[in-house]
C-alpha positions, 0 to 999 in steps of 0.5 A: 442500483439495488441494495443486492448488486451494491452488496455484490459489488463491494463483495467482489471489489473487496476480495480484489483488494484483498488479494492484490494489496500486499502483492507487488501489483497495484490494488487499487489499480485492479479495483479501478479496472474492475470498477470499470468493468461492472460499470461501478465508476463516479465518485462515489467509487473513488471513495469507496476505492479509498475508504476501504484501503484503511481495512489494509491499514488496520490488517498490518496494525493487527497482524504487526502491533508488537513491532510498530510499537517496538518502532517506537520504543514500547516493547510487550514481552521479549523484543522480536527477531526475526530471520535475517535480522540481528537485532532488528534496527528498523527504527521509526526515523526509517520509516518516517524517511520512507512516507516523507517523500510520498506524503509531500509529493500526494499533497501538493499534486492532489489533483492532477492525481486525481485526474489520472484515476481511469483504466487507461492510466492504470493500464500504462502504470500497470506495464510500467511497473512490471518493467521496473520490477524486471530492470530491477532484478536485472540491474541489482547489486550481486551482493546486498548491502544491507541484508538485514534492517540492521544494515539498512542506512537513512539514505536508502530508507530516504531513496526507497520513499522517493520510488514509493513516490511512483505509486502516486501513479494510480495502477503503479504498485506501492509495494513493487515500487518500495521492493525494486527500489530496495533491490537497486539501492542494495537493500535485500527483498527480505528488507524491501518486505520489512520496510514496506509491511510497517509503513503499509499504506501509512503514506498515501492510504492514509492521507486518501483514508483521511481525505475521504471521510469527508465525502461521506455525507451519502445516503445511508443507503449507499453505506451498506457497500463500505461495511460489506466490502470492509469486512470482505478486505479485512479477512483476505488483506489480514490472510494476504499480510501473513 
């Protein structure tokens, strides 16, 4: 494979990760799908699929660092509020809560994962969570209980981590996941996107991200296609989390 069509690849599988990973579809099923496509499969694409899953990670750092360190009690400035929320109650038992399911589960089932990366896996994840998201706007509580972070409960923190632990499933949405648990467990979407957006991609992205920086021992070479396809997520994840 030329340097100009790896270029291109990473180029064209960086926007899709862009434009899919904050969306309540699967980015990385997408990625996995058009991989296929452009006939860009093997190990070395699975790496790359992973690696670049840290630009969604440092695309939230950058664009929420005043309330992840709020999270744990280091303020820049005046406390922010936001719509919604009183006094802004997310706090980081929730969103340790919230990862603890998924970090277990991807742990102790790392391989079978694993063998469940190919486009006909994704497909069925795909459909299913599209159905999860419809059941669980048809199937939610008329009234929210929890409105607003302030409202939200360790329970329902703990309960919305457990549907995190479908997108385990490759082509299974994390952000649909955490937004149609939310909503069953009566949390408002507003909550869902708050709950997800600082947790966004701490659980399985990071410990893939980690997991995957040993597989880089390739050929300088083959490196070029991570740097482009990073910097590529990087200005359209950080636009997607805005």
């Amino acid at each position: 494979m030329s340097d100009m069509h790896s270029l291109l690849i990473a180029a064209i599988l960086g926007v899709v990760e862009g434009l899919t990973e904050f969306l309540p579809v699967s980015s990385t099923g997408h990625m996995i799908i058009v991989g296929h496509l452009l006939g860009f499969e093997g190990d070395t694409a699975k790496t790359f699929e992973v690696v670049i899953q840290l630009g969604s990670i440092l695309a939230v750092v950058v664009m929420f660092w005043r309330r992840l360190f709020g999270l744990i009690g280091i303020h820049f400035g005046r406390p922010l509020q936001h719509e919604g929320e009183s006094k802004g109650r997310l706090t980081l038992i929730h969103i340790l809560l919230g990862m603890i399911p998924a970090v277990v589960l991807g742990l102790l089932f790392h391989d079978t994962i694993k063998s469940l990366f190919n486009p006909i896996n994704v497909m069925y994840a795909l459909v299913v969570g599209g159905l999860l998201l419809i059941a669980a706007e048809c199937l939610k509580p008329k009234e929210p209980r929890a409105p607003g972070l302030d409202d939200m409960t360790y329970r329902q923190a703990f309960m919305i981590g457990c549907f995190q632990c479908l997108a385990l499933w490759p082509g299974f949405s994390r952000s649909g996941a955490t937004i149609s648990g939310g909503m069953l467990m009566g949390v408002s979407r507003y909550g869902c996107f708050r709950v997800f957006v600082p947790a966004g991609g701490a659980d399985d992205d990071g410990r893939n991200g980690a997991r995957s920086l040993q597989k880089l021992g390739l050929p300088d070479n083959r490196r070029y296609p991570d740097v482009c396809r990073w910097v590529y997520h990087r200005f359209c994840g950080g636009a997607d989390s805005d």
